[in-house]
TIVO-2410 file (N, C-alpha, C; in nm, 3 decimals):
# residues 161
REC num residu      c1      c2      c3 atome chaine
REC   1      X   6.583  19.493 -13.141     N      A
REC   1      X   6.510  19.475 -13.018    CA      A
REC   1      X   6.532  19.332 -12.969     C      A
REC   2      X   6.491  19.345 -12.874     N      A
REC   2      X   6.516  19.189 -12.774    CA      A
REC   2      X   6.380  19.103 -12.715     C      A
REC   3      X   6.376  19.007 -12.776     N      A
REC   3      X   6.265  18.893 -12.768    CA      A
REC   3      X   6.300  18.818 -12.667     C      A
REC   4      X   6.188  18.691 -12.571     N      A
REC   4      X   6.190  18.590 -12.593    CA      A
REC   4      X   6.083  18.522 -12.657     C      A
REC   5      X   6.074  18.384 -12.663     N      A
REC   5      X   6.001  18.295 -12.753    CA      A
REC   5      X   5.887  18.305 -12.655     C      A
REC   6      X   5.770  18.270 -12.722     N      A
REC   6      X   5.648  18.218 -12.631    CA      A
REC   6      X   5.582  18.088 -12.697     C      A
REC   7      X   5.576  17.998 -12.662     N      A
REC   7      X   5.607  17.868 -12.728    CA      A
REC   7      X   5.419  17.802 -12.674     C      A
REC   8      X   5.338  17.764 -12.707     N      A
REC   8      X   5.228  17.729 -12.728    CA      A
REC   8      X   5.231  17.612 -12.663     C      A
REC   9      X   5.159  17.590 -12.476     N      A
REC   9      X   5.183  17.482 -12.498    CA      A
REC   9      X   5.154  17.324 -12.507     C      A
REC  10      X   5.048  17.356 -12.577     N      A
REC  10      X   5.007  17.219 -12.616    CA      A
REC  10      X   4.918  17.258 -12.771     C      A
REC  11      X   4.940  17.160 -12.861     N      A
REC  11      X   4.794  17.238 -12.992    CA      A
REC  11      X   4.694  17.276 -12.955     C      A
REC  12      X   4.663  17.421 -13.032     N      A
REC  12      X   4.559  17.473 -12.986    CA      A
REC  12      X   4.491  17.530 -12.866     C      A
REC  13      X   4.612  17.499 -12.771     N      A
REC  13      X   4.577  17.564 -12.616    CA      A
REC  13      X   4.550  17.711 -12.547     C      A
REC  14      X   4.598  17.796 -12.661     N      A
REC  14      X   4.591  17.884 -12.623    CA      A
REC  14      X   4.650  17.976 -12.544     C      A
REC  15      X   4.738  17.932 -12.471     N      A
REC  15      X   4.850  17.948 -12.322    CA      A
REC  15      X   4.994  17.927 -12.396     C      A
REC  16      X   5.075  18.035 -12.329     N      A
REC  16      X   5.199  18.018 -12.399    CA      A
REC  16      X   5.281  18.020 -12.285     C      A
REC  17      X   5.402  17.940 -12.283     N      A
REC  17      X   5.524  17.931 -12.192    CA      A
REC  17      X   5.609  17.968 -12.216     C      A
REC  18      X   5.707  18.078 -12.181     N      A
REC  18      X   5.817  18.146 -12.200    CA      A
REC  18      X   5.950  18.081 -12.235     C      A
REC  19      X   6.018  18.082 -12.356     N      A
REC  19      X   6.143  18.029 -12.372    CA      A
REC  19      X   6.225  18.092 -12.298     C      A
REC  20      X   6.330  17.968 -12.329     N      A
REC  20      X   6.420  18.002 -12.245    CA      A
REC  20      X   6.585  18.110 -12.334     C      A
REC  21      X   6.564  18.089 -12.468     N      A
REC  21      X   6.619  18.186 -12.570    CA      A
REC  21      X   6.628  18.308 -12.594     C      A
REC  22      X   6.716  18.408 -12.556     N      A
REC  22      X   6.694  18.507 -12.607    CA      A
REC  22      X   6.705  18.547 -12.732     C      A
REC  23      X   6.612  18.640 -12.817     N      A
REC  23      X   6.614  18.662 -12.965    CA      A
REC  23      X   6.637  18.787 -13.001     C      A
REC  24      X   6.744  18.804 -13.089     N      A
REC  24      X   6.767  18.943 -13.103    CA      A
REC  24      X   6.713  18.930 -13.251     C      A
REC  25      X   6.644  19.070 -13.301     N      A
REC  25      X   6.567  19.057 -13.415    CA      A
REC  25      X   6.533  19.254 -13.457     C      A
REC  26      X   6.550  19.264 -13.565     N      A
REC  26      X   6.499  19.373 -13.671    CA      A
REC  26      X   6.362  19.427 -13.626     C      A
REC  27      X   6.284  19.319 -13.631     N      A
REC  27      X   6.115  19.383 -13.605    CA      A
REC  27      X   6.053  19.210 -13.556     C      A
REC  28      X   5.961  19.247 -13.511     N      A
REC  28      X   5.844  19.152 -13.438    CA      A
REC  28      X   5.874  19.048 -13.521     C      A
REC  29      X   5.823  19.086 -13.641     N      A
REC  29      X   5.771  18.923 -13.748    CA      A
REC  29      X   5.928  18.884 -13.786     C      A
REC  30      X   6.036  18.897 -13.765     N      A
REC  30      X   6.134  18.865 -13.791    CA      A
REC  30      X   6.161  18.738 -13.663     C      A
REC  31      X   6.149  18.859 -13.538     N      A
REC  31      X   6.138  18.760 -13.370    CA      A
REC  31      X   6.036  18.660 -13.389     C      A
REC  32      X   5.952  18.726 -13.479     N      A
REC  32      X   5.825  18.504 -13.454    CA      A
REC  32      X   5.896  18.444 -13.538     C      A
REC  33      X   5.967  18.471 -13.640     N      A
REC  33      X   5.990  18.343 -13.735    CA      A
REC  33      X   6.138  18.240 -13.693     C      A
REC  34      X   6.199  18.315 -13.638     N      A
REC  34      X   6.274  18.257 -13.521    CA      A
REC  34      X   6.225  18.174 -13.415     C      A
REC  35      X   6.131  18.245 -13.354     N      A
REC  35      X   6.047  18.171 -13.264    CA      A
REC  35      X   5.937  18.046 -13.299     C      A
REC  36      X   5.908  18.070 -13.415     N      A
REC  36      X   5.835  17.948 -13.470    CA      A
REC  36      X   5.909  17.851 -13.475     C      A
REC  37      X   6.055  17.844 -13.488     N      A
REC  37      X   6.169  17.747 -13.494    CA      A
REC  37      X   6.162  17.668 -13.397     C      A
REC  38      X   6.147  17.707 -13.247     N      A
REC  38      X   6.159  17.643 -13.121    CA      A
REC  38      X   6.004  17.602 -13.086     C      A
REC  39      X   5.905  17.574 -13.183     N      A
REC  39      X   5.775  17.584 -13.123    CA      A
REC  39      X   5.783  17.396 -13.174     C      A
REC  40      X   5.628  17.366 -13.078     N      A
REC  40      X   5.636  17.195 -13.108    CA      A
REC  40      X   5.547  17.166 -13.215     C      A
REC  41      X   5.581  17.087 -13.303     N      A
REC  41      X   5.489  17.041 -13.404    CA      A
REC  41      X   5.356  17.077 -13.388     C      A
REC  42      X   5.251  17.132 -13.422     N      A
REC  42      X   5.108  17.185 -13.422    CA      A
REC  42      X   5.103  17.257 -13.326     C      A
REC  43      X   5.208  17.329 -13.264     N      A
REC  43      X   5.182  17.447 -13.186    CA      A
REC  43      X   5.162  17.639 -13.245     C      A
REC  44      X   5.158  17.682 -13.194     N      A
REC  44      X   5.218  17.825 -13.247    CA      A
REC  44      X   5.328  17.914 -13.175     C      A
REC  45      X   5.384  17.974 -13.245     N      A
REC  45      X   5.453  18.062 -13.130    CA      A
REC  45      X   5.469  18.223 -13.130     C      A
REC  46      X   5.493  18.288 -13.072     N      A
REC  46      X   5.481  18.437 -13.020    CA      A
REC  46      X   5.615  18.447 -12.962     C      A
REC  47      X   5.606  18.631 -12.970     N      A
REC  47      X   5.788  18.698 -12.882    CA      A
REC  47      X   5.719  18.755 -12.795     C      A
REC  48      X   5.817  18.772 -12.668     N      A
REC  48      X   5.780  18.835 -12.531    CA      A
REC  48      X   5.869  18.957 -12.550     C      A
REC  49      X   5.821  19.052 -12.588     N      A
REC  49      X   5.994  19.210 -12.641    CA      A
REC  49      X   6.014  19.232 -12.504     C      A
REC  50      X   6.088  19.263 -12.477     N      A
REC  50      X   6.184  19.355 -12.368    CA      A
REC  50      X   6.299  19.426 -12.373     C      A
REC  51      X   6.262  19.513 -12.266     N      A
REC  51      X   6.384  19.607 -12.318    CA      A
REC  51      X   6.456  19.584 -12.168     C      A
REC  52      X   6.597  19.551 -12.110     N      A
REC  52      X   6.670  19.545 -12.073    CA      A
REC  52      X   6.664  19.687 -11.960     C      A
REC  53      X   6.646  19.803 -12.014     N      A
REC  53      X   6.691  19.970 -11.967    CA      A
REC  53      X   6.548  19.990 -11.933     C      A
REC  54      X   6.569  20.076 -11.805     N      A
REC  54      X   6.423  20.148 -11.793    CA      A
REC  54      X   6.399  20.234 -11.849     C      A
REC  55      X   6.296  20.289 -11.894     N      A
REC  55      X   6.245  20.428 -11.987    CA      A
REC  55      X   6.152  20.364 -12.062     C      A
REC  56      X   6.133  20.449 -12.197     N      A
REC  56      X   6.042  20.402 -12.276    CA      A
REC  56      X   6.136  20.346 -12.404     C      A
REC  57      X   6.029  20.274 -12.457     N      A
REC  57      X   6.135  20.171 -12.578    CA      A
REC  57      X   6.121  20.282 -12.684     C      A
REC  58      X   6.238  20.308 -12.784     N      A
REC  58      X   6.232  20.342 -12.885    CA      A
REC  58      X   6.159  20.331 -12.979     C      A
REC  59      X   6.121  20.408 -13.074     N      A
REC  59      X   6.041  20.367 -13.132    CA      A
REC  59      X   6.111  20.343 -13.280     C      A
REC  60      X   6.076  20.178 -13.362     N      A
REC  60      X   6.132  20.155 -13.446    CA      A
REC  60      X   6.071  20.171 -13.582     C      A
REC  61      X   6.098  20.256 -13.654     N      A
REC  61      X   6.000  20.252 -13.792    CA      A
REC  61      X   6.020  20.108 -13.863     C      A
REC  62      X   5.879  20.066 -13.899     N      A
REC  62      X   5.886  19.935 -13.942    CA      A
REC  62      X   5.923  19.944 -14.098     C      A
REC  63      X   6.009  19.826 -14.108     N      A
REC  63      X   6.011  19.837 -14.281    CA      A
REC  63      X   5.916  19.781 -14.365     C      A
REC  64      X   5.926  19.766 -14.506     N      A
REC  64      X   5.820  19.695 -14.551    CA      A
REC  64      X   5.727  19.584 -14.586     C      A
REC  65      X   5.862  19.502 -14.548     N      A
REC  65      X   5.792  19.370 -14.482    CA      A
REC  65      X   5.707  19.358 -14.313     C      A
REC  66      X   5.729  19.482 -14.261     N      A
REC  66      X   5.677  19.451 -14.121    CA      A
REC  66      X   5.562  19.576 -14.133     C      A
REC  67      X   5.602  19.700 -14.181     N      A
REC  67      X   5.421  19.784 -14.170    CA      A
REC  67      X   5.284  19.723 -14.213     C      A
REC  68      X   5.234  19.717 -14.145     N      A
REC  68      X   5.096  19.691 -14.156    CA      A
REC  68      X   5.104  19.545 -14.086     C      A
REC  69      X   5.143  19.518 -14.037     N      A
REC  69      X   5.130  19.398 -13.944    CA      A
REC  69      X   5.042  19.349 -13.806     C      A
REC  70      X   4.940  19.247 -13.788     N      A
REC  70      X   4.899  19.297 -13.641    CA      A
REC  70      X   4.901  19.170 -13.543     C      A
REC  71      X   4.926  19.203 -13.501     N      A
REC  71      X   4.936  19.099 -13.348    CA      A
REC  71      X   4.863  19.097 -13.210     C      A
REC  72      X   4.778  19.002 -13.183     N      A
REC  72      X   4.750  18.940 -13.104    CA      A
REC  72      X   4.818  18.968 -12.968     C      A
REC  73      X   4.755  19.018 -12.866     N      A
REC  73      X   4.839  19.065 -12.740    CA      A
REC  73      X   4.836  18.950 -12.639     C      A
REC  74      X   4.910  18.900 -12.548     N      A
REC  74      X   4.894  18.775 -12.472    CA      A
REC  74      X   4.962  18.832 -12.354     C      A
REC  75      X   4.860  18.823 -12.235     N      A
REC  75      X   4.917  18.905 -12.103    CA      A
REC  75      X   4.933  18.760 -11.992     C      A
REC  76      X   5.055  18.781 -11.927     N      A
REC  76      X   5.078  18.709 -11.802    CA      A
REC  76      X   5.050  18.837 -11.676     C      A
REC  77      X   4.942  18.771 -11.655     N      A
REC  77      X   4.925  18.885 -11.534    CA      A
REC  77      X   4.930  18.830 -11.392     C      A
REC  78      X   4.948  18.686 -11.377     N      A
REC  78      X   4.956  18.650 -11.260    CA      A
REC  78      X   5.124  18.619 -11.232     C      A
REC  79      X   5.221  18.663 -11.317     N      A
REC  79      X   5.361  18.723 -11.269    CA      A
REC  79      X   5.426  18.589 -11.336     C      A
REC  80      X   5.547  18.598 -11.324     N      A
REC  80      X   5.666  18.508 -11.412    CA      A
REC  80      X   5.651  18.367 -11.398     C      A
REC  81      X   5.576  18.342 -11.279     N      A
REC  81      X   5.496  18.203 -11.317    CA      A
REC  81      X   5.420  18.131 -11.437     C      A
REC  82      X   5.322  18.257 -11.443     N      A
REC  82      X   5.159  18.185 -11.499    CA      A
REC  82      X   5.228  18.180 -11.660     C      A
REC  83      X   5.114  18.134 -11.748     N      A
REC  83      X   5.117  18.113 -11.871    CA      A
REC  83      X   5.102  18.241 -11.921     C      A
REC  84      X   5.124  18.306 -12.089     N      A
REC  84      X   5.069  18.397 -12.115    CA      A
REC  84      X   4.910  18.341 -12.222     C      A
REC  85      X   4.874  18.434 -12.200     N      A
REC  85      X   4.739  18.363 -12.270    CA      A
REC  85      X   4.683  18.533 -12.336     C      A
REC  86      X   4.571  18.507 -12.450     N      A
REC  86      X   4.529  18.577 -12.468    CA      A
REC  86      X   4.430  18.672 -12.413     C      A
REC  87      X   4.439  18.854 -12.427     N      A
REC  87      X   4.423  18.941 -12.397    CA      A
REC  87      X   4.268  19.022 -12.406     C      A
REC  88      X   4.243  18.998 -12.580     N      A
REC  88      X   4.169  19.077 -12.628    CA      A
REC  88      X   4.198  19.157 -12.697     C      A
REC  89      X   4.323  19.236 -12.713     N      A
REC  89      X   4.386  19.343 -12.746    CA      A
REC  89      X   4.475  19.317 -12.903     C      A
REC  90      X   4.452  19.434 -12.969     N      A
REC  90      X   4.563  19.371 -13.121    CA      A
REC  90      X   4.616  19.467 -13.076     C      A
REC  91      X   4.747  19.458 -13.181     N      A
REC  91      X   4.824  19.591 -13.223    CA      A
REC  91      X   4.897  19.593 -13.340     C      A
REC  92      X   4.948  19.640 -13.394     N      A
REC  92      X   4.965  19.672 -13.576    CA      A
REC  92      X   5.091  19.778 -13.517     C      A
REC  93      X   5.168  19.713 -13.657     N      A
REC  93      X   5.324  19.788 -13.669    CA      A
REC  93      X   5.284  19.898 -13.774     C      A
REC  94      X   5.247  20.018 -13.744     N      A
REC  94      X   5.204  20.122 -13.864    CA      A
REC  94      X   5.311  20.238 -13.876     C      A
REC  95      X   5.314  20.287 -13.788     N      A
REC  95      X   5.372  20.437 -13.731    CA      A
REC  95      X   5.550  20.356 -13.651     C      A
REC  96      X   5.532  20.255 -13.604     N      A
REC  96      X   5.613  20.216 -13.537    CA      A
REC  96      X   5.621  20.114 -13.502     C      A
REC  97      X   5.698  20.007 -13.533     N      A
REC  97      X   5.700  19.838 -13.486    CA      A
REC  97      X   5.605  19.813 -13.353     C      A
REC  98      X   5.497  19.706 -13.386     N      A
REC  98      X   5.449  19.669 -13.229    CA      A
REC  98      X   5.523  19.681 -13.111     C      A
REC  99      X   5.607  19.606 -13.142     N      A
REC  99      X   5.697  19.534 -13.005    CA      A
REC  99      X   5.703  19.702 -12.909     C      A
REC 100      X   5.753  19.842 -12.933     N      A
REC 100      X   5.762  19.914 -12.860    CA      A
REC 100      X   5.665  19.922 -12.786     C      A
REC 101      X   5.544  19.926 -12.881     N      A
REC 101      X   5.370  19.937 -12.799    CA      A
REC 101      X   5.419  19.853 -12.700     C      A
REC 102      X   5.415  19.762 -12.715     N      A
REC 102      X   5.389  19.592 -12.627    CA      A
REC 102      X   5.478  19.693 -12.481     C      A
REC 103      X   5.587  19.683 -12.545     N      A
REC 103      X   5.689  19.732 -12.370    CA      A
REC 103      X   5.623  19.838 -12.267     C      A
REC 104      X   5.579  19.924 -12.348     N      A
REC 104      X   5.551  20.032 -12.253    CA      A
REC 104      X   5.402  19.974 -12.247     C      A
REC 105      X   5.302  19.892 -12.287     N      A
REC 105      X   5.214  19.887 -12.203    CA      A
REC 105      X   5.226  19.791 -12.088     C      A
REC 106      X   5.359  19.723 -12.100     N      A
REC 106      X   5.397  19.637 -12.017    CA      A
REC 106      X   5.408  19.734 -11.875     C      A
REC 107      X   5.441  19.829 -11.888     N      A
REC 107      X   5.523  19.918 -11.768    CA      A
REC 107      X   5.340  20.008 -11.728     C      A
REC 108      X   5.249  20.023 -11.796     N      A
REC 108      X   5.136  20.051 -11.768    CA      A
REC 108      X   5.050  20.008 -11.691     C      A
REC 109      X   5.057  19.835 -11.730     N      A
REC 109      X   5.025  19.766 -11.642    CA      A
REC 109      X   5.055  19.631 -11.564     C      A
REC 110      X   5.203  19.650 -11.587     N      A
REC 110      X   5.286  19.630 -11.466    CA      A
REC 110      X   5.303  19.454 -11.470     C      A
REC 111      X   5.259  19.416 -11.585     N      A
REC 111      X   5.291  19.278 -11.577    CA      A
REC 111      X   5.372  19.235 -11.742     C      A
REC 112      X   5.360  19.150 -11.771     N      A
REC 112      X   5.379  19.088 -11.933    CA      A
REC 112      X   5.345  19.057 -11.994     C      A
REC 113      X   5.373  19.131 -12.117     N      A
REC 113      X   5.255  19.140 -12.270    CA      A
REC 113      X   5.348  19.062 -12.372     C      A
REC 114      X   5.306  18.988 -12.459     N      A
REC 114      X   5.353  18.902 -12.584    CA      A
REC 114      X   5.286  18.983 -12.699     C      A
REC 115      X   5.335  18.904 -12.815     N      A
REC 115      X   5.291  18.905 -12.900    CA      A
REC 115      X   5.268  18.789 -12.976     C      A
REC 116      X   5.119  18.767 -13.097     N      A
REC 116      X   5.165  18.662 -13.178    CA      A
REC 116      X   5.079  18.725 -13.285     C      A
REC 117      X   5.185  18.707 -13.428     N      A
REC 117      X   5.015  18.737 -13.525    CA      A
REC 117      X   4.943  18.694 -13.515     C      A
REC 118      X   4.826  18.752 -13.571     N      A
REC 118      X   4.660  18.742 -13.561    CA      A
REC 118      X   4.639  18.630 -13.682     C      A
REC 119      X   4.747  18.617 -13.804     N      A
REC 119      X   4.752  18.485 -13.851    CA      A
REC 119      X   4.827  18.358 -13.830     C      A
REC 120      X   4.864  18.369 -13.710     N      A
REC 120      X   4.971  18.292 -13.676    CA      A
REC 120      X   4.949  18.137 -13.707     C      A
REC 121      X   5.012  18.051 -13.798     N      A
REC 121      X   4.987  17.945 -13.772    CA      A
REC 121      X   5.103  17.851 -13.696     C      A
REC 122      X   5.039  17.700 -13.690     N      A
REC 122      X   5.084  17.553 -13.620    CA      A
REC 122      X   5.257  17.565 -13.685     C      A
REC 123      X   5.290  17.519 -13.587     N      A
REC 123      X   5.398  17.485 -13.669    CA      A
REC 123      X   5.397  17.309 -13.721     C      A
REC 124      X   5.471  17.306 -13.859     N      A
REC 124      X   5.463  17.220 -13.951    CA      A
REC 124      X   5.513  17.098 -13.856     C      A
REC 125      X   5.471  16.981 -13.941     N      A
REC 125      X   5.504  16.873 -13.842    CA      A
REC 125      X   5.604  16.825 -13.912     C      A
REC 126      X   5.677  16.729 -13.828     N      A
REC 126      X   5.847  16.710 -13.916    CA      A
REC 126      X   5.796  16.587 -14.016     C      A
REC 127      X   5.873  16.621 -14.122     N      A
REC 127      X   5.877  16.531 -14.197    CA      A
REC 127      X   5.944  16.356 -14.160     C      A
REC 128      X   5.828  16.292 -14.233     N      A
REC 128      X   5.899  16.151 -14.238    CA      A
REC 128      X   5.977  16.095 -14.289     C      A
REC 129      X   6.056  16.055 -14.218     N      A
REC 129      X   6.216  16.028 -14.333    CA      A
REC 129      X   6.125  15.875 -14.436     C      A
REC 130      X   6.160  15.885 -14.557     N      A
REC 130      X   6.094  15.768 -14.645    CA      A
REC 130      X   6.173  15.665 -14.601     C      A
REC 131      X   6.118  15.543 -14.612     N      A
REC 131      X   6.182  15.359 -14.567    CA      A
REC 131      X   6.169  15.331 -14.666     C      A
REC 132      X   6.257  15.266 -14.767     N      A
REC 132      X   6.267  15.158 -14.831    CA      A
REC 132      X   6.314  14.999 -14.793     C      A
REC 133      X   6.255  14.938 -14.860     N      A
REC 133      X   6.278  14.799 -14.844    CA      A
REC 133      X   6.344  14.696 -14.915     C      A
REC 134      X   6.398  14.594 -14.915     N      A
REC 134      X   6.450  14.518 -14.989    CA      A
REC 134      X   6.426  14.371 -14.946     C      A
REC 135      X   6.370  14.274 -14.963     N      A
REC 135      X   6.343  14.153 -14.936    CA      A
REC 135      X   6.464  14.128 -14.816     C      A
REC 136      X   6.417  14.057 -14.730     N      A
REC 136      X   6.500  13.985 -14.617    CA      A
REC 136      X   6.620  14.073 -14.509     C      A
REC 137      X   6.611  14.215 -14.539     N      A
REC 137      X   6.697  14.268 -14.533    CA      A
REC 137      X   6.668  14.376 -14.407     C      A
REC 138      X   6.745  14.456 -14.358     N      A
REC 138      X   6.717  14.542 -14.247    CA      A
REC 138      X   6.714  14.694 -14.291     C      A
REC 139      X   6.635  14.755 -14.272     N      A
REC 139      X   6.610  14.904 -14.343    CA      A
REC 139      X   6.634  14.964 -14.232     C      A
REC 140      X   6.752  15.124 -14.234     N      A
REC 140      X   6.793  15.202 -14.167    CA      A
REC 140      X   6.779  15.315 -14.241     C      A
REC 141      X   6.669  15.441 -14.187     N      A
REC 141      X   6.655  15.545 -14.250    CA      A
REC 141      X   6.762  15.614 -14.195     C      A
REC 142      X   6.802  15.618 -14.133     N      A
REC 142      X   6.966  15.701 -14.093    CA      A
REC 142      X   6.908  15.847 -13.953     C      A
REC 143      X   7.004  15.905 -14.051     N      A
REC 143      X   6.900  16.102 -13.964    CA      A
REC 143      X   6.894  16.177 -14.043     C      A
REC 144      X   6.817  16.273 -14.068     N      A
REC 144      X   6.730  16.340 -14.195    CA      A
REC 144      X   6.756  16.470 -14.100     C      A
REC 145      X   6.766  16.597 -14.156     N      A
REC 145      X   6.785  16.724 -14.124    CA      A
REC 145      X   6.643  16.760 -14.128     C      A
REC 146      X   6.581  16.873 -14.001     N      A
REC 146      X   6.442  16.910 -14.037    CA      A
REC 146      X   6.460  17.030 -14.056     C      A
REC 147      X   6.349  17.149 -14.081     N      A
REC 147      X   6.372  17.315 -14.120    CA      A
REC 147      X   6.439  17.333 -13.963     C      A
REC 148      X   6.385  17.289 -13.803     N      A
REC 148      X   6.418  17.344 -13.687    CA      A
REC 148      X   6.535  17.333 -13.678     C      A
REC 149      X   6.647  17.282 -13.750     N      A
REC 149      X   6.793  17.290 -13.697    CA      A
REC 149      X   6.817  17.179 -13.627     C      A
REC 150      X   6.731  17.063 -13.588     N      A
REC 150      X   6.720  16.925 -13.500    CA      A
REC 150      X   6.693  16.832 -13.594     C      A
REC 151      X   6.747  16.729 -13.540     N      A
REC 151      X   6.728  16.586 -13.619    CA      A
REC 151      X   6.664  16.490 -13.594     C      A
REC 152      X   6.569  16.402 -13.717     N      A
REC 152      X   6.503  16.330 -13.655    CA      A
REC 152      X   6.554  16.188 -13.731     C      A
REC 153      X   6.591  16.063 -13.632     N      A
REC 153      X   6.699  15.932 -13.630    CA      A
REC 153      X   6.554  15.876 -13.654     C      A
REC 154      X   6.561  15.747 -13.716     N      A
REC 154      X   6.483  15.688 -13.709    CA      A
REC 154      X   6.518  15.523 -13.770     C      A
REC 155      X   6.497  15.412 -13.784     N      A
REC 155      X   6.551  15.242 -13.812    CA      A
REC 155      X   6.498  15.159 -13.784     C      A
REC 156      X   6.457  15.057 -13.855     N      A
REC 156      X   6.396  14.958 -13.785    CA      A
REC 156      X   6.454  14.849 -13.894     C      A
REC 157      X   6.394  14.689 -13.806     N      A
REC 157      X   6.412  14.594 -13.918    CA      A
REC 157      X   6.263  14.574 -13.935     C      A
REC 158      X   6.314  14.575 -14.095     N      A
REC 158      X   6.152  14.493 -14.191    CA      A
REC 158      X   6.216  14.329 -14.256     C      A
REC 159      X   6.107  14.209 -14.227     N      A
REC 159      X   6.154  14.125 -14.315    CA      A
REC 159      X   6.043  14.136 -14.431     C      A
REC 160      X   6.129  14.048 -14.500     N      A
REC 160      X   6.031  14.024 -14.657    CA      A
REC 160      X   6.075  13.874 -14.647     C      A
REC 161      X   5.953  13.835 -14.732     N      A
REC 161      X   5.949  13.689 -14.758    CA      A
REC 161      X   5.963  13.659 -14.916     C      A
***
């Protein structure tokens, strides 16, 4: 199935902004953990499913890492502008991966439905590259690889006496 990201946007805000990524993915919780990738330090993130074809989405039997799963529904109802924000609504991959639910209630009511788990957490904050020091000398932590696939540079001078 076919995702995009819904990227949180600010901590704790509640409101999600549509990436600009498309995600191709197995089942839902496969599409957030991807999507948690592109989310900002103490944010959360959610998939927007879509299906490309008109009709109804297939329905995908979930495997066993994804049955019993439930998610948090997040509707943009004021159109490809607004934020998506939360609904009220869960839904659970039991009988059939969320994400199909999500599409066709999209076409029900005519605007755009997300998803995010109902445990969804922040995403982790990047690690600090460690500084060492040496009397009189100039310390360059270099660039350190983070889990997101981005790098964080960082250098300064320290003196010692």
């Amino acid at each position: 199935m076919k995702y995009f990201a819904l990227l949180e946007t600010a901590a704790g805000s509640n409101a999600y902004r549509l990436g600009a990524s498309e995600i191709e993915a197995d089942s839902t919780s496969d599409a957030v953990a991807i999507a948690t990738k592109s989310a900002e330090p103490g944010c959360r993130a959610g998939v927007w499913p879509y299906q490309a074809v008109s009709g109804q989405a297939a329905p995908v039997t979930p495997d066993e890492t994804e049955s019993g799963k439930l998610y948090n529904v997040l509707a943009q109802p004021n159109g490809a502008v607004g934020t998506f924000t939360p609904d009220g609504q869960t839904l659970g991959s039991f009988g059939a991966d969320a994400a199909g639910m999500c599409v066709t209630l999209q076409k029900f009511f005519n605007y755009r439905l997300g998803l995010i788990p109902t445990d969804a957490q922040p995403a982790a904050q990047p690690a600090t590259p460690p500084v060492t020091s040496s009397s009189g000398g100039t310390v360059s932590s270099g660039t350190t690889p983070v889990s997101s696939g981005s790098t964080v540079s960082s250098g300064g001078t320290v003196s010692g006496g």
